[in-house]
C-alpha positions as CSV (number, residue, x, y, z in Angstrom):
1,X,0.0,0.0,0.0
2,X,3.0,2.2,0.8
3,X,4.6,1.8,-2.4
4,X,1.0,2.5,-3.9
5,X,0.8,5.9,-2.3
6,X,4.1,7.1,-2.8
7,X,5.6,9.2,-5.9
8,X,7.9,7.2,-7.1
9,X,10.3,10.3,-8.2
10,X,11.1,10.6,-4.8
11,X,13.3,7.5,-4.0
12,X,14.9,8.4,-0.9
13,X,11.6,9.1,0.8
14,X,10.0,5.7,-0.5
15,X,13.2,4.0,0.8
16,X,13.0,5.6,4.2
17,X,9.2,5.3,4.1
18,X,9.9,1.1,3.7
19,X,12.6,0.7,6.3
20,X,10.2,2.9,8.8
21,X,7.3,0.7,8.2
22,X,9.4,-2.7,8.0
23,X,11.0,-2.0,12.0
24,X,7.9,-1.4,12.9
25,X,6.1,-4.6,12.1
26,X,9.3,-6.6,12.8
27,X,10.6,-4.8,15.7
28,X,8.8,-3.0,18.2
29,X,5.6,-4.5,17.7
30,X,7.4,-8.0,17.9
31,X,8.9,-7.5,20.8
32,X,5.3,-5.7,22.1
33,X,3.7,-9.1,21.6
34,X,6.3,-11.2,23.3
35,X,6.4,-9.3,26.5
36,X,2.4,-9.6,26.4
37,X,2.7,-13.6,26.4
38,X,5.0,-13.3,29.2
39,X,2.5,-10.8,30.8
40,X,-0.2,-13.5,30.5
41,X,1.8,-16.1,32.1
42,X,2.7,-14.0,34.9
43,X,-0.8,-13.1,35.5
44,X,-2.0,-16.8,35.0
45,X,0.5,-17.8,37.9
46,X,-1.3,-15.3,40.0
47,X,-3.3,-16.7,43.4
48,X,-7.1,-16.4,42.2
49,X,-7.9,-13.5,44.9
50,X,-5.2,-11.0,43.3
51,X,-7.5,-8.4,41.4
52,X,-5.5,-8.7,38.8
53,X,-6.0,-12.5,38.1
54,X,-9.6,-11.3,36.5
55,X,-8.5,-9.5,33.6
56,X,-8.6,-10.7,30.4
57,X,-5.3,-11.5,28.5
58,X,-3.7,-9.1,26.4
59,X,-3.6,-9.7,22.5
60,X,0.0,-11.3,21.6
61,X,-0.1,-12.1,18.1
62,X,1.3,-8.3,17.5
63,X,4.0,-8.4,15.3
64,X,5.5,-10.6,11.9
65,X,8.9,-12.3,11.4
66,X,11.5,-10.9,9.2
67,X,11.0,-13.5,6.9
68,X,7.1,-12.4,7.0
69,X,8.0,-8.1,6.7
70,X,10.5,-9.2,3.6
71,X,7.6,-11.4,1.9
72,X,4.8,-8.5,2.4
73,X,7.2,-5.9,1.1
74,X,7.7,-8.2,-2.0
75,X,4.4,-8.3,-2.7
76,X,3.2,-5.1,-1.8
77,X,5.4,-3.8,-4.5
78,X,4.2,-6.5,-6.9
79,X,0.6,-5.3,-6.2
80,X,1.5,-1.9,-6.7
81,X,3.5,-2.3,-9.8
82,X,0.4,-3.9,-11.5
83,X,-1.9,-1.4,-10.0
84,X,-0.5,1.5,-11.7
85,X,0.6,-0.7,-14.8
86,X,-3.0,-1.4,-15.3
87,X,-4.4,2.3,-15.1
């Protein structure tokens, strides 16, 4: 979608726009989703009368591979090569 968006005249900006959007999917939001697994079986070791043993767990499927980042940016440009190919 990025690569959709962007004028393509302005490499350095696409470039930096892709290496922004790739950390964030393989980085911090990786690493966001880890420490909420761990956060879940922290809380799931709690004693049943902790008020905090009632809440329900947080989301920890944030987050792709590098292998899945690399494969989305592959084909997001494939997309949007034959998007604007076609119009």
């Amino acid at each position: 979608m990025y690569c959709s968006l962007t004028d393509h005249r302005q490499i350095p900006s696409l470039i930096f726009g892709f290496m922004q959007v790739m950390y964030d999917a393989s980085g911090v939001r990786l690493h966001a989703g880890r420490q909420a697994e761990l956060l879940n079986q922290i809380v799931c070791e709690l004693p049943p009368e902790h008020p905090v043993s009632n809440c329900r767990p947080l989301r920890d499927s944030l987050g792709h591979t590098p292998l899945q980042v690399a494969a989305g940016a592959i084909l997001g440009c494939i997309v949007a090569f034959l998007m604007r190919s076609s119009s």
